[in-house]
LODRENFI-774698 format. One line per field, with one value per residue: residue number from 1; residue in one letter; x, y, z of N, C-alpha, C in turn. Coordinates in steps of 0.1 Angstrom, whole numbers, plus 5000, padded with zeros to 4 digits. Layout:
# residues N
seq c(NUM / ...)
type c(a / ...)
n.px c(X / ...)
n.py c(Y / ...)
n.pz c(Z / ...)
ca.px c(X / ...)
ca.py c(Y / ...)
ca.pz c(Z / ...)
c.px c(X / ...)
c.py c(Y / ...)
c.pz c(Z / ...)
//
This chain:
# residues 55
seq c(1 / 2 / 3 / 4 / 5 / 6 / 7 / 8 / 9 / 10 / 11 / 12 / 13 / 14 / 15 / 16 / 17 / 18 / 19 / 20 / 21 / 22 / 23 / 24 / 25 / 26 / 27 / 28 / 29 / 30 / 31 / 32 / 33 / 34 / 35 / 36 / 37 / 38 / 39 / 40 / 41 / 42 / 43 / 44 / 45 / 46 / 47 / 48 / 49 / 50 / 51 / 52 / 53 / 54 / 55)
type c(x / x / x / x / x / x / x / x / x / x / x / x / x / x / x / x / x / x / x / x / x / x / x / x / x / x / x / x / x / x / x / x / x / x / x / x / x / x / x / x / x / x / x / x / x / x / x / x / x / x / x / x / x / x / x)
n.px c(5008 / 5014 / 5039 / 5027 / 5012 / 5036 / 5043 / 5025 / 5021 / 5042 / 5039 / 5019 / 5033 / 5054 / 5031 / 5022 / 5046 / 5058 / 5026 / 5033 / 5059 / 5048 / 5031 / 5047 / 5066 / 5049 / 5041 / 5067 / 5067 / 5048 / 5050 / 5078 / 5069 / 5047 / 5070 / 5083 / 5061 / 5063 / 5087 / 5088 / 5066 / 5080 / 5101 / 5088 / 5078 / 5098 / 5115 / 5094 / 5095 / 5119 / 5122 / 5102 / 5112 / 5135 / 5121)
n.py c(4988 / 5013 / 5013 / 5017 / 5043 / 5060 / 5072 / 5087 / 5108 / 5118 / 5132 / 5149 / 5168 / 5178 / 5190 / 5209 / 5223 / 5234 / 5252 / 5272 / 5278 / 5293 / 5311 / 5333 / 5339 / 5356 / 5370 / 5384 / 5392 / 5415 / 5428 / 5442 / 5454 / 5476 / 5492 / 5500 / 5516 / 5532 / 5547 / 5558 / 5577 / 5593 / 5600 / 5616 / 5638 / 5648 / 5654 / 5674 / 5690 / 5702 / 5717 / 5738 / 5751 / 5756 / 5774)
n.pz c(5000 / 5008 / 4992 / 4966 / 4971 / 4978 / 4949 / 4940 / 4959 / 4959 / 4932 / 4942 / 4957 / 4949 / 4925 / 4942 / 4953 / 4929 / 4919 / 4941 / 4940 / 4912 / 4924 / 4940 / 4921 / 4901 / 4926 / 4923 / 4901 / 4900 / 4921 / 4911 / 4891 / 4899 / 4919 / 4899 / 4887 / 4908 / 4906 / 4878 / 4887 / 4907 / 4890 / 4870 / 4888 / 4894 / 4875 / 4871 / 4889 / 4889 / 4861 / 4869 / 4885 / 4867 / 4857)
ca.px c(5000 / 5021 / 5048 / 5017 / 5011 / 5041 / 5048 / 5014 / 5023 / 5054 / 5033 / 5010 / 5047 / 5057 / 5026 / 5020 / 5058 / 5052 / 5022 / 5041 / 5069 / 5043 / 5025 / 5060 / 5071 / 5038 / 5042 / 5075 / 5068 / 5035 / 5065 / 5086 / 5061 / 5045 / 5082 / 5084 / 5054 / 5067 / 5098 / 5089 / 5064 / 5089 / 5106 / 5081 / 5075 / 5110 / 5116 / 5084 / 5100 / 5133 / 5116 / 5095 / 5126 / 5145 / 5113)
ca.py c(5000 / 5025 / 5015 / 5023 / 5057 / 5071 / 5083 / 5100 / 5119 / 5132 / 5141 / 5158 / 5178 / 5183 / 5203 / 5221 / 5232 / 5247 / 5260 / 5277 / 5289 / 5299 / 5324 / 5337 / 5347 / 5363 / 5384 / 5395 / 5400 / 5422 / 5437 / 5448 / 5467 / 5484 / 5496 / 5508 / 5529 / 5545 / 5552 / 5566 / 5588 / 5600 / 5608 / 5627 / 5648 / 5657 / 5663 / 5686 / 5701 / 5706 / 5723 / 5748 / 5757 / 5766 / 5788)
ca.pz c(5000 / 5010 / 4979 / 4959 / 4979 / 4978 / 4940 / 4945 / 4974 / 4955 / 4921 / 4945 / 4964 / 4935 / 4921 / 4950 / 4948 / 4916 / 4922 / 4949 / 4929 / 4901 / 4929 / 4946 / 4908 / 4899 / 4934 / 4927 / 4884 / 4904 / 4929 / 4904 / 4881 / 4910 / 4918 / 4881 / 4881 / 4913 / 4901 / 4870 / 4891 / 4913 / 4879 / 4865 / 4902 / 4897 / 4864 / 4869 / 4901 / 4880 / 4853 / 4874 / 4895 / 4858 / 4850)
c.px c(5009 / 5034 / 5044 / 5015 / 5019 / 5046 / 5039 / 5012 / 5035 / 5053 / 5027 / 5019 / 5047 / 5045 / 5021 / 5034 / 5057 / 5046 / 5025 / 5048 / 5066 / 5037 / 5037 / 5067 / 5063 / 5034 / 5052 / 5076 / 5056 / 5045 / 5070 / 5080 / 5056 / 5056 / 5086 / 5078 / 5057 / 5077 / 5095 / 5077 / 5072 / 5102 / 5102 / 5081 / 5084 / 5116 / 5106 / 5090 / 5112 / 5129 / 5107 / 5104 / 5138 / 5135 / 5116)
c.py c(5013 / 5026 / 5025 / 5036 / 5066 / 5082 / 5094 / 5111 / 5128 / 5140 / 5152 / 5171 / 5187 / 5198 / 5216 / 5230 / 5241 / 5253 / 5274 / 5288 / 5298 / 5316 / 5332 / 5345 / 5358 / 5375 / 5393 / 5400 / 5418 / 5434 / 5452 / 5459 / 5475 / 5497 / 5503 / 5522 / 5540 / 5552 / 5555 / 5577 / 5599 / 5608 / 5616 / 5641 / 5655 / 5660 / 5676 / 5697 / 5712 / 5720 / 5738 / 5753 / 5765 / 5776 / 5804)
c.pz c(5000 / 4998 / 4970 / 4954 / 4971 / 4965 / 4938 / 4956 / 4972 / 4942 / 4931 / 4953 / 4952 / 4926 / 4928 / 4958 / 4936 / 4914 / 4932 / 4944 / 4922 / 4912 / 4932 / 4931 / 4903 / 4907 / 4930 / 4913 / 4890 / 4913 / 4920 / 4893 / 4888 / 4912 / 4901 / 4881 / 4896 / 4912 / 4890 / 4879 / 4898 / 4900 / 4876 / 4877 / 4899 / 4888 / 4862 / 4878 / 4893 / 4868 / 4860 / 4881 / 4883 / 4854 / 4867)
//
């Protein structure tokens, strides 16, 4: 029984390592664009600052 068992207990590791992995990538692809659009706001702020400070 338990011979049986066990390659199904490491397909089932197995997918719920990957699914794992797949969310953990997906936060930090979600991270990193986040991080984008604040850093190009903080761009814009202060290219705008910049610009009103040469007028």
């Amino acid at each position: 029984m338990n011979r049986n068992q066990r390659p199904e207990h490491i397909a089932t590791d197995r997918k719920m390592v990957n699914q794992a992995g797949l969310a953990t990538s997906i936060r930090l692809i979600l991270n990193v664009q986040q991080s984008n659009h604040l850093i190009r706001a903080v761009t814009r702020t202060s290219y705008f600052t910049l610009k009103l400070q040469a007028i």
